[in-house]
Backbone as CSV, one residue per row, in Angstrom:
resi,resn,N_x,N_y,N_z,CA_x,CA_y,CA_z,C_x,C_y,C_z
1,UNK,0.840,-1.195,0.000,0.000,0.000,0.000,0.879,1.250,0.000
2,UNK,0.520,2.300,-0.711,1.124,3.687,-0.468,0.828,4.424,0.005
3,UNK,1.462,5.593,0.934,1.167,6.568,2.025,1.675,7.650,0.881
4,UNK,0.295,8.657,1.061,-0.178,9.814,0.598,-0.536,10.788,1.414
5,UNK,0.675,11.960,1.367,0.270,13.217,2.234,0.096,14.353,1.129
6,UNK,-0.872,15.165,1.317,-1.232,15.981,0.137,-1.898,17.462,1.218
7,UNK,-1.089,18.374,1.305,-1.072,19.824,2.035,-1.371,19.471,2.979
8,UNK,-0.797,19.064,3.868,-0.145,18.811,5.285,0.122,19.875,5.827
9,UNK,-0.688,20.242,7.049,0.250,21.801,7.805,-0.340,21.363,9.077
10,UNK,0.610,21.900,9.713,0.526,21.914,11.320,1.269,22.906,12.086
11,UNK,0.430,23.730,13.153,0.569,25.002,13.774,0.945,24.541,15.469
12,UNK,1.785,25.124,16.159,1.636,25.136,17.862,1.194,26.534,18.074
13,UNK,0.228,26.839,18.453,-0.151,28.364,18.555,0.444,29.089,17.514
14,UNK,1.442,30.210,17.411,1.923,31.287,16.480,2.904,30.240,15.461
15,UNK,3.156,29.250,15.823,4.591,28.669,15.239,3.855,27.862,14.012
16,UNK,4.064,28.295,12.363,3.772,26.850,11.778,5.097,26.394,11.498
17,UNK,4.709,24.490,11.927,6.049,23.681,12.371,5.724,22.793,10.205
18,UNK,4.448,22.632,9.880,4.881,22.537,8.911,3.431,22.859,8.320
19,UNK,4.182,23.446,6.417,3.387,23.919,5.627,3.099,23.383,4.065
20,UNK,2.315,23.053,4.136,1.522,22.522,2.604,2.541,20.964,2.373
21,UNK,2.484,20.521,3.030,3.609,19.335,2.568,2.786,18.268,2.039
22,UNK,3.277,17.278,1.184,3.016,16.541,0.254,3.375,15.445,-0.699
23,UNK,3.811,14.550,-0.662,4.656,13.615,-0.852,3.904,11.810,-1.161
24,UNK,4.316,10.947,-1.738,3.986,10.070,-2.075,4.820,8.938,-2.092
25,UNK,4.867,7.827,-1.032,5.730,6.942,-0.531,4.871,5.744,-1.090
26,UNK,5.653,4.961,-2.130,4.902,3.836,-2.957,5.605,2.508,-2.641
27,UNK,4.780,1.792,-2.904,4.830,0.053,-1.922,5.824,0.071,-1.713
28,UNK,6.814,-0.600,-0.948,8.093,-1.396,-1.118,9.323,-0.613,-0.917
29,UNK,8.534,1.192,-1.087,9.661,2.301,-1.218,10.626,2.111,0.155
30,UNK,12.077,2.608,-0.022,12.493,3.154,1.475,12.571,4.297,0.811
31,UNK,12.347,5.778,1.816,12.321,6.886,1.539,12.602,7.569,2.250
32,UNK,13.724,8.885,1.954,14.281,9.484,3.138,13.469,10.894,3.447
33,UNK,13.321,11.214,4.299,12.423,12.692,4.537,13.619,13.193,5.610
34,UNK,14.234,14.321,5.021,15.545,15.066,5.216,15.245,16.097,6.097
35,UNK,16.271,16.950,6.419,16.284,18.354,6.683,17.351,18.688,7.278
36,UNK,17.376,20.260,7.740,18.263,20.940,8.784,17.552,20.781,9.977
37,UNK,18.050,20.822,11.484,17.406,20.859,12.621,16.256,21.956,12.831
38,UNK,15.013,21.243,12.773,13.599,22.311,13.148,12.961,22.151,11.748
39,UNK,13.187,21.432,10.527,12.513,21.494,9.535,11.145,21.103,9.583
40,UNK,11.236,20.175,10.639,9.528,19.533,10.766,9.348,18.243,10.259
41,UNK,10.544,17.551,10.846,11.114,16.490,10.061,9.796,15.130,10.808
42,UNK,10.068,15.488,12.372,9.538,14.824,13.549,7.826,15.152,13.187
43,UNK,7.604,15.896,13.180,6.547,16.603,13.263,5.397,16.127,12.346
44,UNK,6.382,16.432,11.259,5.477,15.127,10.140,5.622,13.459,10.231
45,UNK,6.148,12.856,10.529,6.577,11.426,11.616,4.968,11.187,12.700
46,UNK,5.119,12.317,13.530,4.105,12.590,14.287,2.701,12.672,13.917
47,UNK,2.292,13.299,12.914,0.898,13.720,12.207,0.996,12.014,11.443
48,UNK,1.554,11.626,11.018,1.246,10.200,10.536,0.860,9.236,11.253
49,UNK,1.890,9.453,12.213,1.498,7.981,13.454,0.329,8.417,14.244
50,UNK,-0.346,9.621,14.135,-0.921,9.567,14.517,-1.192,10.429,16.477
51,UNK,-0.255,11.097,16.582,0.436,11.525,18.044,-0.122,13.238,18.092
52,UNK,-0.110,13.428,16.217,-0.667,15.178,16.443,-1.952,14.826,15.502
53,UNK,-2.917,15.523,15.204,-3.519,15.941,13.866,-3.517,17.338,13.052
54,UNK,-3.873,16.517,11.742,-3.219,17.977,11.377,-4.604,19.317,10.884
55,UNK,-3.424,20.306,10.717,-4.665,21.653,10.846,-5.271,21.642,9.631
56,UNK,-4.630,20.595,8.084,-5.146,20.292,7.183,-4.625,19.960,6.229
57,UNK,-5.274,19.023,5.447,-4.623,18.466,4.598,-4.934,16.322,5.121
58,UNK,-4.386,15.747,3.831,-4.899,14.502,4.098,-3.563,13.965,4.516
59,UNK,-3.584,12.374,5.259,-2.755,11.213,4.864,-2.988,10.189,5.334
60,UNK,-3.050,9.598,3.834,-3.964,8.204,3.494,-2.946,7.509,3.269
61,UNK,-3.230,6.180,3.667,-2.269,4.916,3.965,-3.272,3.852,3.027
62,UNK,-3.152,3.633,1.885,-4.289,2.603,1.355,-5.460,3.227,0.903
63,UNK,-6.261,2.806,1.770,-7.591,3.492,1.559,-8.031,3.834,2.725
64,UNK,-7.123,3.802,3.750,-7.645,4.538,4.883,-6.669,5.952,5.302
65,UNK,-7.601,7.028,5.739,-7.489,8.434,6.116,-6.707,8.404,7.483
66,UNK,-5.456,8.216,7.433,-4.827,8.293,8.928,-5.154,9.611,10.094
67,UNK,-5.724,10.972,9.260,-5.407,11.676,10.134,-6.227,11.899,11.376
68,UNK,-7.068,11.100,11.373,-8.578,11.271,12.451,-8.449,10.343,13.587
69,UNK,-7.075,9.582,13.040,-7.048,8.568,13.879,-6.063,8.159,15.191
70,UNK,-6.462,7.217,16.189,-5.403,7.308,17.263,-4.922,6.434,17.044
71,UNK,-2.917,6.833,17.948,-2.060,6.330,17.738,-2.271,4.789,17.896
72,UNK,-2.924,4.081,18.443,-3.081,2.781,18.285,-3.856,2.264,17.163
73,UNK,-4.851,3.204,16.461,-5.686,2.796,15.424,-4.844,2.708,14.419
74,UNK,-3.881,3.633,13.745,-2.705,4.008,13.340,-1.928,2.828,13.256
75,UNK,-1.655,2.094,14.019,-0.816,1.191,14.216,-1.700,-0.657,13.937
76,UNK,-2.499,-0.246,14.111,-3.959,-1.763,13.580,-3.940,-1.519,12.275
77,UNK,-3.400,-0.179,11.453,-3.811,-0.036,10.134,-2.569,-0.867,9.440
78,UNK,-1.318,-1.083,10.303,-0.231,-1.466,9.863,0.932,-0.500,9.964
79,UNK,0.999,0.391,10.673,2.032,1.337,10.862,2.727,1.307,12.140
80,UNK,3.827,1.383,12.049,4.685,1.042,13.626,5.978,1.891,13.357
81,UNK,6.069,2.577,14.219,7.052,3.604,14.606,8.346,3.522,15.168
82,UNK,9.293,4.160,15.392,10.582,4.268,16.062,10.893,5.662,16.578
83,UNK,11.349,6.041,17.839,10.980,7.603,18.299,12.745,8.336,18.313
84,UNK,12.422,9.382,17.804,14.397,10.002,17.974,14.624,10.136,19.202
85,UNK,14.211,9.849,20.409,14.422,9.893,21.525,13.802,8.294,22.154
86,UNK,14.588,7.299,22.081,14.370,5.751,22.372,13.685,5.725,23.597
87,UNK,12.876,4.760,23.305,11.558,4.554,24.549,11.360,3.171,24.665
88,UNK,12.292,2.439,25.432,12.514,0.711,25.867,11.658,0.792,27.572
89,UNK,11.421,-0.173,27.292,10.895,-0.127,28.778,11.659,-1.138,29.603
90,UNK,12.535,-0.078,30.353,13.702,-0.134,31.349,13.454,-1.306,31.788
91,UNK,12.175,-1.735,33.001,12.261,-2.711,33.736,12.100,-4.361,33.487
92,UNK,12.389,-4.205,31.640,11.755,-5.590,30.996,13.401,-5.980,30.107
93,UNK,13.269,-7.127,30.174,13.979,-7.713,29.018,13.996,-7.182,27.574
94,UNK,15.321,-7.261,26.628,15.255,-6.892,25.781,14.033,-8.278,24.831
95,UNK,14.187,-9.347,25.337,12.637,-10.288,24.773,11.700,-9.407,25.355
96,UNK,11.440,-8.915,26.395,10.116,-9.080,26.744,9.699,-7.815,26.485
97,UNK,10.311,-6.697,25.806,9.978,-5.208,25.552,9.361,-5.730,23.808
98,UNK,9.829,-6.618,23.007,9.830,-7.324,21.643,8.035,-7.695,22.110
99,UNK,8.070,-8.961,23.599,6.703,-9.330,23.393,6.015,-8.557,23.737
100,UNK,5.678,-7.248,24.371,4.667,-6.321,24.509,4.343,-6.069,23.139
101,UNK,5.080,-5.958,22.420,4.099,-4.844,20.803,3.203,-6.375,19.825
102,UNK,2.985,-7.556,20.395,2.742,-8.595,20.356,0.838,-9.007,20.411
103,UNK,0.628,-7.566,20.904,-1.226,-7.416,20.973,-1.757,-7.806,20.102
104,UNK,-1.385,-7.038,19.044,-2.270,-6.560,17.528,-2.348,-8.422,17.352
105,UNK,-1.273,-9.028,17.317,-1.137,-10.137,16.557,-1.581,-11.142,17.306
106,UNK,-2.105,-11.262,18.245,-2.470,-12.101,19.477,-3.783,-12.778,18.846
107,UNK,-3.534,-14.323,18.720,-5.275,-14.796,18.235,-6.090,-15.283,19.094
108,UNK,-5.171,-15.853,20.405,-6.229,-15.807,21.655,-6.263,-14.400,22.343
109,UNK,-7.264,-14.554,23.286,-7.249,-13.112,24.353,-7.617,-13.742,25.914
110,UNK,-8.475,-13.013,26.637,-8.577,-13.228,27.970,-8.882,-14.302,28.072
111,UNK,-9.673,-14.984,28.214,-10.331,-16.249,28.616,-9.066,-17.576,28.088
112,UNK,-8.194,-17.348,26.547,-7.395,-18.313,26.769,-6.490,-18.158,27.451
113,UNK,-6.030,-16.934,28.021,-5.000,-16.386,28.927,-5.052,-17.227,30.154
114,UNK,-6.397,-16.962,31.026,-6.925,-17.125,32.018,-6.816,-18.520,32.570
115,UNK,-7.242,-19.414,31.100,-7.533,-20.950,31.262,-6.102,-21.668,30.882
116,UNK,-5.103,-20.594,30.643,-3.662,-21.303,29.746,-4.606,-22.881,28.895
117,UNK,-5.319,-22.034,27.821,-5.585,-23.141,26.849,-4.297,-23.758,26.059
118,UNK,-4.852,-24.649,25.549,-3.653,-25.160,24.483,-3.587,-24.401,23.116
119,UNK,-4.219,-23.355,22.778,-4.613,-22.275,21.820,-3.348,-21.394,22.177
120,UNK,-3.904,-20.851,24.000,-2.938,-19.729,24.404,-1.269,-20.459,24.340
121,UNK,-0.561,-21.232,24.523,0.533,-21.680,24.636,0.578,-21.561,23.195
122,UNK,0.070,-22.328,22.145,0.802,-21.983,20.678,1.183,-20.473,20.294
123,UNK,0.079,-20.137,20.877,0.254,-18.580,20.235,1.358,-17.810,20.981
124,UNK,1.881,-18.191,22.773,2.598,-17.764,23.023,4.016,-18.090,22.491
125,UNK,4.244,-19.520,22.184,5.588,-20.023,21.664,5.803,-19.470,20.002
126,UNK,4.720,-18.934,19.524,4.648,-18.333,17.774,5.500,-16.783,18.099
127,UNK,4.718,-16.112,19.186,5.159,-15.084,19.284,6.544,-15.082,19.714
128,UNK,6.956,-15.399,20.802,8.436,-15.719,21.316,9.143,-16.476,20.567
129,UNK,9.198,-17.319,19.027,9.821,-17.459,18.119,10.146,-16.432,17.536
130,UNK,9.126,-15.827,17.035,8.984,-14.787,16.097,10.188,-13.306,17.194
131,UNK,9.585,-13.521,18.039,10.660,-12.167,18.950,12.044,-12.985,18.627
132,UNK,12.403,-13.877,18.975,13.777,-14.362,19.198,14.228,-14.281,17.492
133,UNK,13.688,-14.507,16.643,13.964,-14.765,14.942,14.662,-12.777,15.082
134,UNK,13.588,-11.904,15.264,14.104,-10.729,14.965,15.297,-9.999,15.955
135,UNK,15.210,-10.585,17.103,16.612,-10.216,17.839,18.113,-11.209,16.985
136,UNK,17.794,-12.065,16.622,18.633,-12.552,15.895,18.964,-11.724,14.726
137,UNK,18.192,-11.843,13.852,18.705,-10.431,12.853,19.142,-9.348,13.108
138,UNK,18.821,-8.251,14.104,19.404,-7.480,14.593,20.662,-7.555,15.650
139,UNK,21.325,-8.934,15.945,22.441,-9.252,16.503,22.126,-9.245,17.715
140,UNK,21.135,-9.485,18.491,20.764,-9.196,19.426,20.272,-10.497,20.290
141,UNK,20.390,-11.536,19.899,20.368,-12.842,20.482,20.697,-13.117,21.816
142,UNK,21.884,-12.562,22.072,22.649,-12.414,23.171,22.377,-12.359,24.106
143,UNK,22.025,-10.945,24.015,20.788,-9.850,24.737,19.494,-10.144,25.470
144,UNK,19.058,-11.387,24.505,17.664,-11.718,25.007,17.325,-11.387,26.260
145,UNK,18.022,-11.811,27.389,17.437,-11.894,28.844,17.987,-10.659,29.572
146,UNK,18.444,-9.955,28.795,19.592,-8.933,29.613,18.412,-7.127,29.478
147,UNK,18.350,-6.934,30.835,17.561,-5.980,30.750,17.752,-4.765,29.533
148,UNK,16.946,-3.936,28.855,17.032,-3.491,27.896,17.699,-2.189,28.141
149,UNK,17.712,-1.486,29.014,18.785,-0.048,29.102,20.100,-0.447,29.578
150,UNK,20.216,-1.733,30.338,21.665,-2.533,29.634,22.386,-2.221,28.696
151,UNK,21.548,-2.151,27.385,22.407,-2.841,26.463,23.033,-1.194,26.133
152,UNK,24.033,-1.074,24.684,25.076,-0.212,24.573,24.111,0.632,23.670
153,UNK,23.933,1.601,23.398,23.207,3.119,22.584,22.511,2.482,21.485
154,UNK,23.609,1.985,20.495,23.300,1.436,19.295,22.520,0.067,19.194
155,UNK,22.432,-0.737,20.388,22.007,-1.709,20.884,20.095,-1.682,20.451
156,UNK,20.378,-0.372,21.878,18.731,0.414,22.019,17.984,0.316,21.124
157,UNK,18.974,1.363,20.048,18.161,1.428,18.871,18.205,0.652,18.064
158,UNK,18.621,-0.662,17.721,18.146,-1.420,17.216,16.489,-2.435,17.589
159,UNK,17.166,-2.296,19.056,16.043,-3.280,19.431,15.056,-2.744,19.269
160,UNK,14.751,-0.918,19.209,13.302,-0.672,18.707,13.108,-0.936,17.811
161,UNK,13.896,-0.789,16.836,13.689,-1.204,15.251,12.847,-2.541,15.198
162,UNK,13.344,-3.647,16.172,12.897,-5.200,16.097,11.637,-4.638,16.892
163,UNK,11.384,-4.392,17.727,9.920,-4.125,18.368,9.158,-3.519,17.272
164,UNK,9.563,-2.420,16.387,7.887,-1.890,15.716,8.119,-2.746,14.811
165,UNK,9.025,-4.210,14.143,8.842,-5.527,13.347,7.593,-6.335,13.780
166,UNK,7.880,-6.191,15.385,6.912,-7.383,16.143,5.531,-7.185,15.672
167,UNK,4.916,-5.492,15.182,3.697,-5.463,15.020,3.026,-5.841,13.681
168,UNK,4.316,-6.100,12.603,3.636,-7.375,11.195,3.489,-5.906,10.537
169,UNK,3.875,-4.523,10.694,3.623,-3.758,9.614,3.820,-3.872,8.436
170,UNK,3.326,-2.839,7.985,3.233,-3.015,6.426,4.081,-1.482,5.578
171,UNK,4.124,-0.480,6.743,4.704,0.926,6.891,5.507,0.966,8.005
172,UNK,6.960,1.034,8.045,7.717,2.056,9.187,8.688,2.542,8.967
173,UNK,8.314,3.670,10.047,8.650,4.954,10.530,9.858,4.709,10.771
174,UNK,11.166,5.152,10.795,12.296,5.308,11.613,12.741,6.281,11.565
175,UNK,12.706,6.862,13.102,13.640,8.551,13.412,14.458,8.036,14.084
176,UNK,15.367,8.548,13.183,16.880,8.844,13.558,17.247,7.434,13.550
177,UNK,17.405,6.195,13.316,17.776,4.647,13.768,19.054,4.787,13.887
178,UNK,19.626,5.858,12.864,21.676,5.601,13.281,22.004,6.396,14.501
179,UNK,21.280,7.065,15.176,21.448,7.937,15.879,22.166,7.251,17.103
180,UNK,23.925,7.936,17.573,24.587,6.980,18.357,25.501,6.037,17.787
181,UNK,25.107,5.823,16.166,26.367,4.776,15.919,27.275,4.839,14.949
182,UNK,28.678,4.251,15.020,29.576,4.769,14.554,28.838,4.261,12.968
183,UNK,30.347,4.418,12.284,30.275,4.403,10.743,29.608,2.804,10.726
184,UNK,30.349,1.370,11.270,30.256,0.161,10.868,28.915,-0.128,11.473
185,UNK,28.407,0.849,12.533,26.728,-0.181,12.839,26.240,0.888,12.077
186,UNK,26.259,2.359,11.491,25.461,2.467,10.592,25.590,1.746,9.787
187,UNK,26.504,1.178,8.720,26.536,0.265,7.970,25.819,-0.676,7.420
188,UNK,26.052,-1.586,8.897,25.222,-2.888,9.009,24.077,-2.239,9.052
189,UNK,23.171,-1.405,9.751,22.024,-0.846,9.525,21.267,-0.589,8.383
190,UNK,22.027,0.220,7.861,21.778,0.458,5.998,21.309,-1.102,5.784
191,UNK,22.264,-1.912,6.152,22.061,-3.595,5.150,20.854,-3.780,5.837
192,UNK,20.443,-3.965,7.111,19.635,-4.120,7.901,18.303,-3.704,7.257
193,UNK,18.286,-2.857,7.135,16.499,-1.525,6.422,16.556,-2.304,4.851
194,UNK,17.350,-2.531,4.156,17.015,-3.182,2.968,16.548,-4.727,3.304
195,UNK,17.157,-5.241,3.780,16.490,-6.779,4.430,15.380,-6.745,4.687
196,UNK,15.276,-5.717,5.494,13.295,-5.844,5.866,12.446,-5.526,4.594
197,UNK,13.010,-4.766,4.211,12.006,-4.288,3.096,11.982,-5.573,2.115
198,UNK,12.807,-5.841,1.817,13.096,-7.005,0.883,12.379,-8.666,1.484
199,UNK,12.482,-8.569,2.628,11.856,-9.782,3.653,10.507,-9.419,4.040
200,UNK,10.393,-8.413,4.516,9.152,-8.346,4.969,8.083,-7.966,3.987
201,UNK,8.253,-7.194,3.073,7.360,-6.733,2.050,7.293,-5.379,2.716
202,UNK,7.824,-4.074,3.256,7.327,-3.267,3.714,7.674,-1.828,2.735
203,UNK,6.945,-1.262,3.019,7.447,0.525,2.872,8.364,1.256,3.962
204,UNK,9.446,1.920,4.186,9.806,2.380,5.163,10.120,3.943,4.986
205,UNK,9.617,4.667,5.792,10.001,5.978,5.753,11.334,6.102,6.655
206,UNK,12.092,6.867,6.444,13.179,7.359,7.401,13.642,8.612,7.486
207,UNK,13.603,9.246,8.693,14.000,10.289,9.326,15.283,9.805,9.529
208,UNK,16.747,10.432,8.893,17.782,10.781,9.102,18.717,11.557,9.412
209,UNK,19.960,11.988,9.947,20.712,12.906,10.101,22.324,12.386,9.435
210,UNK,22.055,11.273,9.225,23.277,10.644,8.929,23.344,10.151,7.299
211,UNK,23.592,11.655,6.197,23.295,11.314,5.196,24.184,10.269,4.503
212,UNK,25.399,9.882,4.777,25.794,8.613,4.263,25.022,7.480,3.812
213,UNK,23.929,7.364,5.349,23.268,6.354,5.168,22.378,6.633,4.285
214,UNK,21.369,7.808,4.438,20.475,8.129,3.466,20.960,7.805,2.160
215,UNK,21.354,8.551,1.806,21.817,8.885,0.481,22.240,7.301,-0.375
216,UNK,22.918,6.121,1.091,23.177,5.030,0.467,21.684,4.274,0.564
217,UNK,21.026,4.150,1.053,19.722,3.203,1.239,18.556,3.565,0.873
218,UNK,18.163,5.145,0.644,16.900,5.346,-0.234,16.746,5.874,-1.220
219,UNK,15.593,5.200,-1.668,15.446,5.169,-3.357,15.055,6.222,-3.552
220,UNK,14.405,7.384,-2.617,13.882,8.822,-3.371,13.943,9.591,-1.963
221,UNK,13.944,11.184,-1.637,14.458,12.142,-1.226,13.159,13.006,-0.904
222,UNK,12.936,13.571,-0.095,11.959,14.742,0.438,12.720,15.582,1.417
223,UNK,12.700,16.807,0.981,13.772,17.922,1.752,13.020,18.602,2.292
224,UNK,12.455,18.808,3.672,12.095,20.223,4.512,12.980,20.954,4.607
225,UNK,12.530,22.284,5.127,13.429,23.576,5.524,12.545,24.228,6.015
226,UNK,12.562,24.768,7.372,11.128,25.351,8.469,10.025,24.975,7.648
227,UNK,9.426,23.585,7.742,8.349,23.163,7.554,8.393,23.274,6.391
228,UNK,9.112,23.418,5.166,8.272,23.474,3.876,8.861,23.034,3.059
229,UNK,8.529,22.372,1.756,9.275,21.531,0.796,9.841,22.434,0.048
230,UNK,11.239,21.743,0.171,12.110,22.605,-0.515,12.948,21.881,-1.960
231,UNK,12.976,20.599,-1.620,13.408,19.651,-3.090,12.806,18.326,-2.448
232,UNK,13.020,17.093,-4.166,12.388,16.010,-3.966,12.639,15.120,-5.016
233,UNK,13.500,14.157,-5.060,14.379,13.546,-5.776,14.969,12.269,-5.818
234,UNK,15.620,11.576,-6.473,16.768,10.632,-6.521,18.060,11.373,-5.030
235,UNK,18.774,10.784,-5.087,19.983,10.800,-4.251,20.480,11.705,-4.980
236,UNK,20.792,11.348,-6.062,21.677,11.989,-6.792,21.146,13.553,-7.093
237,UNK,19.865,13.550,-7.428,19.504,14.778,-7.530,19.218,15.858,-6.213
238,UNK,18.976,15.241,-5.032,18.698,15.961,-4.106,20.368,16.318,-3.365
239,UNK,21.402,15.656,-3.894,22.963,15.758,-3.281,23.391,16.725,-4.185
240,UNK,22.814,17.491,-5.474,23.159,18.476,-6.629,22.414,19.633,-6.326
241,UNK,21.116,19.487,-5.850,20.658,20.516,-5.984,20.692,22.060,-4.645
242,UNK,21.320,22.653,-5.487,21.570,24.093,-4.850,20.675,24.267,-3.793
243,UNK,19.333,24.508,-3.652,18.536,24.820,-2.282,18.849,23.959,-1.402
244,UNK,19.203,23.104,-1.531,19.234,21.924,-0.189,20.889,22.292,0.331
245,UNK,22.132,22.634,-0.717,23.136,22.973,-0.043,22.824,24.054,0.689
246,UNK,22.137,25.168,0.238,21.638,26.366,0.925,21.368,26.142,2.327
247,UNK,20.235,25.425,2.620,19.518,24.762,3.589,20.611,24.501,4.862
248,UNK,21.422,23.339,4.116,22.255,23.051,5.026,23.536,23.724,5.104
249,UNK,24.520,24.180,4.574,25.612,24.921,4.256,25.441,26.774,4.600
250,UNK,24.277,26.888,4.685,23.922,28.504,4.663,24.162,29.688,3.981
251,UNK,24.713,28.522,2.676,25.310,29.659,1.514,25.385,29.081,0.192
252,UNK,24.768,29.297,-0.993,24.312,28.822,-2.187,25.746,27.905,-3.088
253,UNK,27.064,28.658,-2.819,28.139,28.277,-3.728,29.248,26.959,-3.041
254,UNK,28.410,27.342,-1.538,29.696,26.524,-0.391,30.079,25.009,-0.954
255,UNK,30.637,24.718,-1.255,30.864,23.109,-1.771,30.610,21.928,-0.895
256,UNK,29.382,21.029,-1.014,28.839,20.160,-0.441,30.135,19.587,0.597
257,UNK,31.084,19.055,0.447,32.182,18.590,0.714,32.616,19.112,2.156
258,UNK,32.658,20.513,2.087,33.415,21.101,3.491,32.818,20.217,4.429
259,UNK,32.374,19.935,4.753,31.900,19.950,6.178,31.330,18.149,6.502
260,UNK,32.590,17.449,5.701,32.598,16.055,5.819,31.490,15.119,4.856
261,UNK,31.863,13.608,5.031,30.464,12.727,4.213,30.306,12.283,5.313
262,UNK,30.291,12.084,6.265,29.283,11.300,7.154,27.978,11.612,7.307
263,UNK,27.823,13.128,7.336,26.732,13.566,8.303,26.204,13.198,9.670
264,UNK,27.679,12.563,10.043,27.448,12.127,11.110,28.579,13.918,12.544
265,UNK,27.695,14.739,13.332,28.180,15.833,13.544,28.131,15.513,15.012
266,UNK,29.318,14.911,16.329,28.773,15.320,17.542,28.502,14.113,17.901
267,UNK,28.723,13.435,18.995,27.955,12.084,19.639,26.825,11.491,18.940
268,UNK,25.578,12.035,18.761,24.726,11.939,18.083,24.142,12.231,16.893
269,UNK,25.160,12.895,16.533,24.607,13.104,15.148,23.858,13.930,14.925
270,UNK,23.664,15.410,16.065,22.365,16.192,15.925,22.771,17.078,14.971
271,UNK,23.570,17.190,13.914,23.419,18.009,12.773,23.612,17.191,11.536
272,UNK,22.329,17.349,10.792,22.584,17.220,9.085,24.146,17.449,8.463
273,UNK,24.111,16.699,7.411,25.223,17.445,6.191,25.150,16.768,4.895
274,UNK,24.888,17.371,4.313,24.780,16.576,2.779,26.608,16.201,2.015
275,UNK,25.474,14.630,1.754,27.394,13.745,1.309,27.168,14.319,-0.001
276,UNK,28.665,14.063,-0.184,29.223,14.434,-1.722,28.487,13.230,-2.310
């Protein structure tokens, strides 16, 4: 299915965080949605999943109208998220943070819970396969039993990555996923986001700061700049085109180059930079 945003805006009182935005993410796509810090990168992330609504404008996932809807309805539609600020729940296992997002997919409920039918045990050993299969892909096997703010930065954020897997989407979200890791787990990451897509059948949007990766893993480009579309492209075309060096460089002629290819700026990575 494809996610369709068509004049998208969203206001906090005096501030619009974003304006007329619009874009078209088709089956199977990975797609990067860019910017400088404050573009409204999150914001639109947010109005999708469902966390804001917007002041107008559509976005349709299929044939259903996401914007009316709550963040859990959002997520029954097939959409599952990743937050630029990681949200594990401290007091659980890195398995057992995997089996919470495990609802949606649950074919017994209370009563086989209650009675531990022989229904409820399959479905629990399906699910706890299925968790252990995706900590394995994400290298995270290890980990299983080891509480989840344990594990090392890059760890974190993987394992959310495997948690919004657990919910069988069909769309996800990832803000920031390299955020925290050096060059070689972005890397493996990059390989990582094509696997799913390629394995799972999915669409993935991604919020980045680390244009290496961008630039290496998605197939098409959407540039904010204070909320508003500013280019929209191939790699290649959105790494050429003048407004976006503007954007980020703060000066039309500056040569993409100065200021490194990583885009990786600072512990975390909290500044953009467009790779050569």
């Amino acid at each position: 299915m494809k996610l369709e945003l068509a004049h998208v805006a969203k206001s906090f009182g005096g501030l619009r965080a974003v304006s007329d935005v619009g874009f078209v993410l088709p089956p199977r796509a990975i797609f990067g949605l860019i910017g400088p810090n404050g573009a409204g990168k999150t914001t639109v992330f947010n109005l999708i999943s469902g966390v804001y609504r917007a002041d107008a404008g559509t976005i349709r996932f299929g044939d259903v109208e996401l914007g009316r809807l709550a963040p859990a309805e959002v997520a029954s539609r097939g959409v599952a998220r990743t937050f630029q600020n990681i949200r594990l729940f401290a007091q659980l296992t890195a398995l057992e943070n995997l089996l919470v997002a495990c609802e949606r997919t649950r074919t017994t409920h209370l009563a086989g819970a209650l009675l531990r039918s022989p229904a409820y045990h399959r479905d629990e050993a399906r699910m706890r396969a299925r968790a252990m299969d995706l900590l394995d892909v994400f290298g995270l096997a290890d980990a299983a039993f080891a509480p989840s703010t344990s594990l090392p930065y890059g760890s974190q954020r993987r394992l959310e990555i495997a948690r919004a897997m657990m919910l069988e989407p069909r769309l996800v979200l990832l803000d920031e996923p390299a955020a925290g890791m050096n060059h070689t787990e972005a890397d493996a990451l990059g390989a990582q986001i094509r696997w799913l897509r390629d394995t799972f059948d999915v669409s993935i949007l991604v919020v980045e700061h680390n244009m290496r990766l961008v630039m290496e893993v998605c197939e098409a480009i959407h540039v904010l700049d204070h909320g508003v579309t500013i280019a929209h492209g191939t790699p290649a075309e959105i790494r050429a085109d003048p407004r976006v060096i503007a954007a980020y460089l703060g000066q039309e002629d500056a040569p993409p180059r100065e200021r490194g290819e990583s885009g990786e700026s600072g512990e975390r990575g909290e500044r953009d930079e467009v790779a050569p």
